[in-house]
Each structure stands twice: as C-alpha cells, then as structure tokens.
C-alpha positions in Angstrom: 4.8 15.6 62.4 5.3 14.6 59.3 4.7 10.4 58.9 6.8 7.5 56.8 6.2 7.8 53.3 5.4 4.2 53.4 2.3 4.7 55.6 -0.6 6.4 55.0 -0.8 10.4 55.0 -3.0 12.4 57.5 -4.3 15.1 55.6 -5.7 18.0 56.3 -8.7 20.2 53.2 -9.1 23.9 54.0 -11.8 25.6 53.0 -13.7 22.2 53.2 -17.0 23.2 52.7 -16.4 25.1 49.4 -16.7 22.8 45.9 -12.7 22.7 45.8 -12.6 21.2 49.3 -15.6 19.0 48.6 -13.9 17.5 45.6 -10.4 16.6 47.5 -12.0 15.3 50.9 -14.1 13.1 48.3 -10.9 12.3 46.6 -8.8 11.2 50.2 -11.9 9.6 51.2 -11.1 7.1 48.0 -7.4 7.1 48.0 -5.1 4.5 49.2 -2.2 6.5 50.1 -4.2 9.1 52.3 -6.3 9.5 54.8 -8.5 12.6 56.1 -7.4 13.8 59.5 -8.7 17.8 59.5 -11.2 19.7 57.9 -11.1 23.5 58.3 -12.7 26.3 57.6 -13.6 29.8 58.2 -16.2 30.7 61.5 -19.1 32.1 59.3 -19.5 28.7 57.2 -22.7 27.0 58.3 -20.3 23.7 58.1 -18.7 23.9 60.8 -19.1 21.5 64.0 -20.5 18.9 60.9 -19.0 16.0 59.5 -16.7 16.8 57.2 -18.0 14.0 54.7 -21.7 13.9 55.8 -22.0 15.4 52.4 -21.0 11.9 51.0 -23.6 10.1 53.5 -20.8 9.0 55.7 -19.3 9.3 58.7 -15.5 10.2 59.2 -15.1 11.4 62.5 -13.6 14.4 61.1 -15.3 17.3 62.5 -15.1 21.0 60.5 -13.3 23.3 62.7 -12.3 27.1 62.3 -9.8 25.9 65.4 -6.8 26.2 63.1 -4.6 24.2 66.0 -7.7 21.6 66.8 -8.2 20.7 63.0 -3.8 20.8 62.4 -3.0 18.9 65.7 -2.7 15.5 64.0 -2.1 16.3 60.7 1.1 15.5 58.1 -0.1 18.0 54.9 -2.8 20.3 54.7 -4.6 21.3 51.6 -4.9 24.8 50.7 -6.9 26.2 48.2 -8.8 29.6 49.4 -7.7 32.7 49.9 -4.6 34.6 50.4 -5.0 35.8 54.0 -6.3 32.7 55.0 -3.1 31.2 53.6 -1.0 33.0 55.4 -3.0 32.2 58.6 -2.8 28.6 58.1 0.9 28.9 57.3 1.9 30.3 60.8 0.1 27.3 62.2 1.2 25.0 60.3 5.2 26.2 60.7 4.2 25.7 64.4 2.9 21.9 64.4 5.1 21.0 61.5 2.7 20.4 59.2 3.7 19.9 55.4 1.6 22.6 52.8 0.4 21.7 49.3 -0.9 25.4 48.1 -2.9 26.5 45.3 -4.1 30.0 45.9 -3.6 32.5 43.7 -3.9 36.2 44.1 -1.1 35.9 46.5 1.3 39.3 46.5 5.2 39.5 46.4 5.5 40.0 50.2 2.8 37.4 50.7 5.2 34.8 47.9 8.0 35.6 50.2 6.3 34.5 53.5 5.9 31.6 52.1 9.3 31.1 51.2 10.6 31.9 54.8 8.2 29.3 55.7 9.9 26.9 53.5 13.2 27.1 55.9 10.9 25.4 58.5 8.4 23.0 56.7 8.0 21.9 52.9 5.6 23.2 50.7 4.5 22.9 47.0 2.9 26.0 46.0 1.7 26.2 42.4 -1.0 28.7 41.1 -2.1 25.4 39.3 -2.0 22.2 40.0 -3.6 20.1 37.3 -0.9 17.9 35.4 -2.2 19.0 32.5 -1.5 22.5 33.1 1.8 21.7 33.7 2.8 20.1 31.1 1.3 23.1 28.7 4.2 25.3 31.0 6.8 23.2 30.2 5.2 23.1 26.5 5.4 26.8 26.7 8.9 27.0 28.0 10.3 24.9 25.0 8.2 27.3 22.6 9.6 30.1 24.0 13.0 29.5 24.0 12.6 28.3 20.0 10.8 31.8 19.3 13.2 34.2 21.0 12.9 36.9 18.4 11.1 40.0 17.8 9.3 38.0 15.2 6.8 36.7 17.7 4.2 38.5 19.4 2.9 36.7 22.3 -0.5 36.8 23.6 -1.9 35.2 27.2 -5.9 34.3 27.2 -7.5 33.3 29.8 -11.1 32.4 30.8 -13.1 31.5 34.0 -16.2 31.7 36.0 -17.9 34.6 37.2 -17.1 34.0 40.8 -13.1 34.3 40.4 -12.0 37.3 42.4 -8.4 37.8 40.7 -7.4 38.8 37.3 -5.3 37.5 35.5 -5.7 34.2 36.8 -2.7 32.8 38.5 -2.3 30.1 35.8 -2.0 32.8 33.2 0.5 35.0 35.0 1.9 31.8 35.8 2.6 31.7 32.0 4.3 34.8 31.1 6.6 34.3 34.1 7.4 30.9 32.4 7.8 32.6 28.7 9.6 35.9 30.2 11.9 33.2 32.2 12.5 31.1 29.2 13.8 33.9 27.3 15.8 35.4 29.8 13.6 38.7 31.0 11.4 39.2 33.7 7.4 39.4 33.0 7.2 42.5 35.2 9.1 44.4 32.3 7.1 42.7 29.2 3.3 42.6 30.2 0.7 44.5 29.0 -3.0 44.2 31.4 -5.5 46.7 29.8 -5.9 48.1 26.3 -8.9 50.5 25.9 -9.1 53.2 23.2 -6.6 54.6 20.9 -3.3 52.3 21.8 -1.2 52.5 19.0 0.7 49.5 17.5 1.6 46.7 19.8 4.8 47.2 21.6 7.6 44.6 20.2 8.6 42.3 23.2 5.3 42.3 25.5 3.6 39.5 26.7 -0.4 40.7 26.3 -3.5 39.8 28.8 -7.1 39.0 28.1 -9.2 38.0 30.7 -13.0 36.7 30.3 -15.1 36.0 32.9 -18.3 34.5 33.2 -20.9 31.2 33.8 -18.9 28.4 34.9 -16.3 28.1 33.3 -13.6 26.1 35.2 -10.4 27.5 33.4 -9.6 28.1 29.7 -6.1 28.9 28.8 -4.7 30.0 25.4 -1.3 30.8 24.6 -0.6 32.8 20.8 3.0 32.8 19.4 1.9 35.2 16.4 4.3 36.0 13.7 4.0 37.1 9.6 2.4 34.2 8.2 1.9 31.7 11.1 0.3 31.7 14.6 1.3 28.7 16.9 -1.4 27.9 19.6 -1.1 26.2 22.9 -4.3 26.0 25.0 -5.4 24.0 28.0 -9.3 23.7 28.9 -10.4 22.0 32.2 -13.7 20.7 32.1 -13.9 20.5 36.0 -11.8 20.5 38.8 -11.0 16.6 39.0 -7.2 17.5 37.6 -6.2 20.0 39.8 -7.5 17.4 42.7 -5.1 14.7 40.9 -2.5 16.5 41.1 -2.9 17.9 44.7 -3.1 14.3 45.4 0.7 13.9 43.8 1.9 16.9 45.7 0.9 15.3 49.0 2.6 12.0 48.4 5.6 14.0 46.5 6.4 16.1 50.2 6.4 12.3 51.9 10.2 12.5 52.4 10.8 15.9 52.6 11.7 17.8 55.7 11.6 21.6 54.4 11.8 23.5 51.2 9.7 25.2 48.5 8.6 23.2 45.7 6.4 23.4 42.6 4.8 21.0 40.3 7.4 20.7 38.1 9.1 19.2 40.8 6.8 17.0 41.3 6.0 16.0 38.3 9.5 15.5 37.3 9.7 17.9 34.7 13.0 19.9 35.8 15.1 16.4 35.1 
C-alpha cells in the first residue's frame, strides 16, 4: 500500500538486471527519499535469486525475483522500463497489491495505452515515453513553437537517433513529439505523419509532420525538431549523453505519486509544466 509522503518510498526496478535497471537501483541505493524494496525480472535472466545490488559490492537484502507477487508484496511504486507485454503483466499485479507505476516503455499500442488507463481508475501511474526533464521541457518548448507556427508556411520535420539495440521506430520520444505539435495546433498526428519516403515521392505534402529514424552504436537518444519555412529553419534538439536524466526524473515521478491514490499522469504533471 502506498506509504506517507513524509517517509521513505519502497520501490520496486523491473527489468533490474538490464543497464536502465542497473542505473535506478544505483540511484535508490543513493537517495534520501527512497528505498529499494523489489527487484524483478524476467525467468531466463541469469540474475535472478542474486542480490539485486551485488553489482555495486553490496548487500541489500533484495533478492531478483521473476515472482511478480514475491518482488511487489511490500512495495509502494515500481519502476518500469522494459517491454510492452511485460508492462502489462506487471500492471495486473500491481492493480492487485496496490502498487503505484512510474512507466517508461515505449512501443506500447492504442489497446495496450488504454489498459493502462483503466488501470489508472485503481492505482496512479505516470507514464511518459520519456522521462528525462530535459526532454520535457523541449515538449513544452515544442508546444509553444507550434502554436506560434500554425501556418502552411512551416514544414515540420521529426529526427530521431539511437542505438542499435532499440526495437521500435520511431522512438517513443519522437512520436511523443508530433502528438505534442499535432495537439498544439489543434489536429491529430495520426492524420499529419509521414514514416517512409523511398523513391520517386513527389513534393512534400503541406501540413505533415515527417520521420527520420537512425539507428546505430550507442547512441543514447538524439532528438531534432525542424520548423522549416522560405528563408528560416528554427531548430529544437535534445541530446542525452547517458541515461542519468531519465533516471532523475523517474526519481521525481516516484516522489510526485506520494499523495496520490489513482489517476494517470505524465511528466508534465510532474514537472509542473501544465500550471
């Protein structure tokens, strides 16, 4: 159940064996305001029935468990950044124990979005394909630009860049985006974007919102934005370097859900950036 927001929070890293779940148990480990209490994962990983921070050279106590009820059963928020059907695994357990959700999966489809949302009724959640304050603030960057540039004057262009080991394309953060842009100009990104241009196109279509996707090395996330018009081309970009921000911010989420019973929530909420 979830605990006071005065005490410390009990949470939960799935997909703790992986470099994102590495990173945030490292990052509870040194926090004030949390505390690890689970550590999940799937049955094949090698890491399970180990300490979830022997990693570190320490002991927590915290054992790696693909027992979903085990590693939720004393456990205020869980962590979730793997996979969509793992996500919606963790979700049915975690509407069962009352455990809060801070979710950062992407690839998720429209049925599996509104799962999620009936979940919502039950427990609260922040769910953001991004969770780096940084990349937050470039949305609400972008939703200022594209209200200002709500003509046909302004072709808009969405690049984005990764490692070679991302599954989905577009990433999340770039559809993420367009949905803002589309939003902010009162349309829907379903009706605007373009995914694929090979061979003879013809001239660009007034109105889309075009995707580029690159992928390779290790590259942590690259995002450009293009507002492209006759005779100027505004640019808003957002590079990560590593994954530190988006473990910052997950770290904001958790404390942001302290008071709150049920109910879907994004970063902006959390970040204040609706007010």
């Amino acid at each position: 159940m979830t605990a006071p927001s005065h005490s410390r929070r009990r949470v939960a890293v799935a997909g703790a064996s992986g470099r994102m779940g590495r990173m945030l148990i490292e990052a509870i480990r040194q926090s004030d305001d949390c505390v690890l209490a689970g550590a999940l994962d799937v049955a094949s990983s090698p890491a399970v029935g180990t300490d979830a921070t022997a990693f570190l050279g320490h002991a927590s106590g915290v054992q790696i468990t693909a027992d979903l009820h085990a590693g939720l059963k004393n456990v205020d928020v869980l962590i979730d950044f793997t996979r969509p059907e793992g996500t919606m695994s963790h979700l049915a357990v975690c509407e069962e124990l009352g455990v809060q959700m801070v979710i950062g999966t992407t690839g998720l489809s429209e049925a599996q979005k509104a799962r999620l949302s009936e979940g919502a009724a039950k427990i609260s959640i922040v769910f953001a394909p991004n969770m780096s304050v940084g990349v937050n603030v470039a949305l609400k960057l972008l939703e200022m630009a594209a209200r200002a540039m709500n003509d046909d004057g302004y072709d808009i262009e969405i690049i984005e860049a990764h490692h070679k080991h991302k599954i989905d394309a577009p990433s999340g953060t770039a559809l993420k985006m367009g949905e803002v842009i589309a939003r902010a100009q009162g349309t829907h990104l379903a009706d605007r974007a373009v995914y694929e241009r090979y061979g003879e196109t013809g001239a660009r279509k007034a109105g889309t919102i075009g995707f580029a996707t690159v992928r390779g090395g290790d590259i942590v996330g690259d995002h450009t934005v293009l507002f492209c018009s006759e005779g100027e081309r505004i640019e808003i970009a957002h590079k990560s370097s590593s994954r530190a921000g988006y473990v910052r911010g997950s770290l904001r989420a958790v404390g942001y859900l302290a008071d709150k019973k049920n109910g879907m929530f994004d970063m902006f909420d959390v970040l204040k950036l609706n007010d």
